[in-house]
C-alpha positions as CSV (number, residue, x, y, z in Angstrom):
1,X,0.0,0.0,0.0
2,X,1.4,3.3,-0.9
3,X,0.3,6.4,1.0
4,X,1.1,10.1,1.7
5,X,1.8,11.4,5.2
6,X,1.3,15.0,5.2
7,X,3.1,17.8,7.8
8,X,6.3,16.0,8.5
9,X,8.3,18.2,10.1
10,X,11.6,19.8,8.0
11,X,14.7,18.1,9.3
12,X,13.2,14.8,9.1
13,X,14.3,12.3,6.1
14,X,12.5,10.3,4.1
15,X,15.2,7.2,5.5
16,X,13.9,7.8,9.0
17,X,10.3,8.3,8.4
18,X,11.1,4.4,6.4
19,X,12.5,2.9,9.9
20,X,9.8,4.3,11.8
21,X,7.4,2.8,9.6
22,X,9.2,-0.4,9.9
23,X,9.2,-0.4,13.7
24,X,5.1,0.1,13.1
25,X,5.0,-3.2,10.8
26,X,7.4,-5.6,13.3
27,X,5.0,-4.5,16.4
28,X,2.4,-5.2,14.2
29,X,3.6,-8.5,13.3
30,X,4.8,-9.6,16.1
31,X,1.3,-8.7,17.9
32,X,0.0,-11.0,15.5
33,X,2.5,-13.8,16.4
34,X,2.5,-13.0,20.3
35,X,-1.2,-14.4,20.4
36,X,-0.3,-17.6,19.9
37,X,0.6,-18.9,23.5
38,X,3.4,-21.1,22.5
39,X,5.4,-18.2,20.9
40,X,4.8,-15.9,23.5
41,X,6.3,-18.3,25.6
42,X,9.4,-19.5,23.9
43,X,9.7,-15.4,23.4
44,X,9.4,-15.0,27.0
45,X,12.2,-18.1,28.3
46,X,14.3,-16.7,25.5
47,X,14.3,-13.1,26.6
48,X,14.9,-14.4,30.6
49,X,18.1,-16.8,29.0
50,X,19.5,-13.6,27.4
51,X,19.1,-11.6,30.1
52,X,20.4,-13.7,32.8
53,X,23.7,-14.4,30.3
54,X,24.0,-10.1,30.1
55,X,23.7,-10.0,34.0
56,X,26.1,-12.9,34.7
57,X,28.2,-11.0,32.0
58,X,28.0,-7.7,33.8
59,X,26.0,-6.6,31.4
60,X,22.9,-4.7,31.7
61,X,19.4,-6.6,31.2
62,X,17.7,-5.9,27.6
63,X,14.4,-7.1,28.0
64,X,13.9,-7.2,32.0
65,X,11.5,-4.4,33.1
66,X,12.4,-2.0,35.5
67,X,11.4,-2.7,39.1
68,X,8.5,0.4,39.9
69,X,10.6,2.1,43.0
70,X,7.4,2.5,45.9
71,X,6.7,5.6,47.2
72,X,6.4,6.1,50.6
C-alpha cells in the first residue's frame, strides 16, 4: 500500500520516516505472532536466558523491566 503522510516536520528524512514505519509493521507482526501462546512463551524463556547471560556477564538486562521504586 502506498500512501502520503502529510506535515512532517523539516529536518526529518524520508530514511527515518522508512525505519519508523518499519518499527510500526514488526509491532504489528509480532502482535500478530505474540497471540499464539506457544510463541509468546518461547519469546518470554528466551528473553529471561538472554538476560540472565548479560547479567552474569556484567552486562545490563535488555528485556527485563524496570522494578517500579514504591513511594512512601
Amino acid at each position: 500500500m502506498d500512501c502520503l503522510i502529510k506535515g512532517i516536520p523539516n529536518g526529518i528524512t524520508e530514511a527515518q520516516v522508512r525505519e519508523w514505519c518499519s518499527v510500526l509493521v514488526e509491532r504489528f507482526e509480532n502482535q500478530k505472532v505474540n497471540q499464539i501462546e506457544a510463541v509468546k512463551t518461547a519469546v518470554t524463556t528466551a528473553q529471561i536466558n538472554i538476560d540472565n547471560f548479560r547479567k552474569a556477564n556484567t552486562l545490563a538486562a535488555k528485556f527485563e523491566k524496570p522494578k517500579e521504586v514504591e513511594e512512601k
